[in-house]
C-alpha positions in Angstrom: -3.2 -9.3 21.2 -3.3 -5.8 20.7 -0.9 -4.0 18.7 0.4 -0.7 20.2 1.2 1.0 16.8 -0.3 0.8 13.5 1.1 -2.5 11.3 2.0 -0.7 7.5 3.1 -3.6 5.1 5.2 -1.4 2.6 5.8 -3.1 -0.9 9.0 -1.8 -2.9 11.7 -3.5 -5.0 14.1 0.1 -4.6 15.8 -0.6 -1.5 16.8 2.8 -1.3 13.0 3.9 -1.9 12.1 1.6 0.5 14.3 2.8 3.3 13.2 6.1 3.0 9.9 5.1 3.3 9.8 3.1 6.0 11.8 5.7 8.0 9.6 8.4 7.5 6.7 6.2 8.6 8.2 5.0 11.5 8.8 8.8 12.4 5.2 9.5 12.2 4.9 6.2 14.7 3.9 3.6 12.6 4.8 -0.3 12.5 6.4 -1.5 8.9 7.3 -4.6 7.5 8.7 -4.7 4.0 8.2 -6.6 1.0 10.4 -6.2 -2.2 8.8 -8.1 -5.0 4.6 -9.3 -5.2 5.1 -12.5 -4.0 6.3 -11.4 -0.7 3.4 -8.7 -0.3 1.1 -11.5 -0.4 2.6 -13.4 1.8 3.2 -11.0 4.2 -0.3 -9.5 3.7 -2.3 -12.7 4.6 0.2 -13.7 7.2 0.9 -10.3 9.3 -2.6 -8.9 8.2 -1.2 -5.3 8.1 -3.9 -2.2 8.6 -2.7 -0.4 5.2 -1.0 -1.5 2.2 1.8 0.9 0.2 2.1 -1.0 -2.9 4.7 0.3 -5.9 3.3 -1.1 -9.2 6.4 -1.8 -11.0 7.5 -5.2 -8.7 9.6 -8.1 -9.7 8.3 -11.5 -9.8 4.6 -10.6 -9.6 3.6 -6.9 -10.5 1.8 -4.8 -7.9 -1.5 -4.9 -10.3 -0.9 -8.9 -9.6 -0.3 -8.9 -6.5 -3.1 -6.7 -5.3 -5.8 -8.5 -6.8 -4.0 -11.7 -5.2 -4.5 -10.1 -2.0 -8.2 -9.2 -3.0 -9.2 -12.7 -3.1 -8.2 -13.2 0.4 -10.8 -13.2 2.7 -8.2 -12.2 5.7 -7.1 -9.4 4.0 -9.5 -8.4 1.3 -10.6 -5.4 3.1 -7.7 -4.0 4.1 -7.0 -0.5 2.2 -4.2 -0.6 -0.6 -2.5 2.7 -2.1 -0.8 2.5 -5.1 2.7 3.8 -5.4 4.1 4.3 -9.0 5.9 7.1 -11.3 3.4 6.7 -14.2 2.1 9.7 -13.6 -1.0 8.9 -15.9 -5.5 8.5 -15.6 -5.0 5.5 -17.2 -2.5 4.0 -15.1 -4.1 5.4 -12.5 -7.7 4.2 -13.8 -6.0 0.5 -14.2 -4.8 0.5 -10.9 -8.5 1.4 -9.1 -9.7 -1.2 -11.3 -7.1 -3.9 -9.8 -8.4 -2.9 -6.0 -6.3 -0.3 -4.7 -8.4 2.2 -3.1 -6.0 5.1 -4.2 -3.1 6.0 -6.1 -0.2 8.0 -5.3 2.5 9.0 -7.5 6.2 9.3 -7.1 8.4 10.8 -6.2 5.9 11.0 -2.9 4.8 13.8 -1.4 5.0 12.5 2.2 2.5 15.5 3.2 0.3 14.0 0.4 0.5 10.7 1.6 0.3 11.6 5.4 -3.5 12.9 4.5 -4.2 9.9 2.3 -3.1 7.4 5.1 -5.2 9.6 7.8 -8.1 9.2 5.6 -8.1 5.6 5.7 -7.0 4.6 9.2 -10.0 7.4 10.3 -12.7 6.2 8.5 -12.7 2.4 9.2 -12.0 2.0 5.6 -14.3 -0.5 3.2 -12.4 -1.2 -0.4 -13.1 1.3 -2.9 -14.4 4.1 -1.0 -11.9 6.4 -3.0 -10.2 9.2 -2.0 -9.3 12.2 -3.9 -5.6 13.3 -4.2 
């Protein structure tokens, strides 16, 4: 079954963040299911198999470091490309997140034109893990 519009799972615990978010994606025409703590965004990952990740870092339950190197070990999924959302604006959390799996790193607040190129880089290129991406 083909899916008309691009599947995003979008991972964070700030409803109001979250809502945002998934607006502004859905504007630019993609799918989005939600996930507010780790534990869902495994779940949802290996179940709905989305074609991009957002994943905040600071999560309840199971952190978005956690969480992505959960996903990491899932065959279905392990593949798929994973951009870290967080407002430590730092290399090392920054270096710490790479490290985890996630392909890039984007801090907030977002800058949605920032993010549009990153998400355009990845569904273009037929994205392996870790290619990188600078932003």
């Amino acid at each position: 079954m083909k899916r008309e519009k691009k599947l995003f799972l979008l991972v964070e615990d700030f409803e109001d963040s979250r809502f945002m978010m998934r607006r502004l994606l859905e504007m630019a025409g993609y799918a989005v299911i939600e996930a507010s703590d780790g534990e869902q965004a495994v779940e949802l990952a290996i179940r709905e198999r989305p074609e991009l990740i957002l994943m905040d870092l600071s999560l309840p339950k199971l952190d978005g470091l956690a969480a992505t190197r959960l996903i990491r070990q899932s065959k279905a999924v392990r593949n798929t490309p994973i951009v870290a959302i967080s407002a430590h604006d730092s290399p090392e959390s920054r270096t710490e997140a790479l490290a985890a799996g996630c392909d890039e790193y984007v801090t907030k607040p977002v800058d949605f034109d920032q993010l549009g190129e990153v998400l355009k880089h990845f569904l273009s290129t037929g994205h392996a893990h870790n290619q990188g991406h600078a932003v």
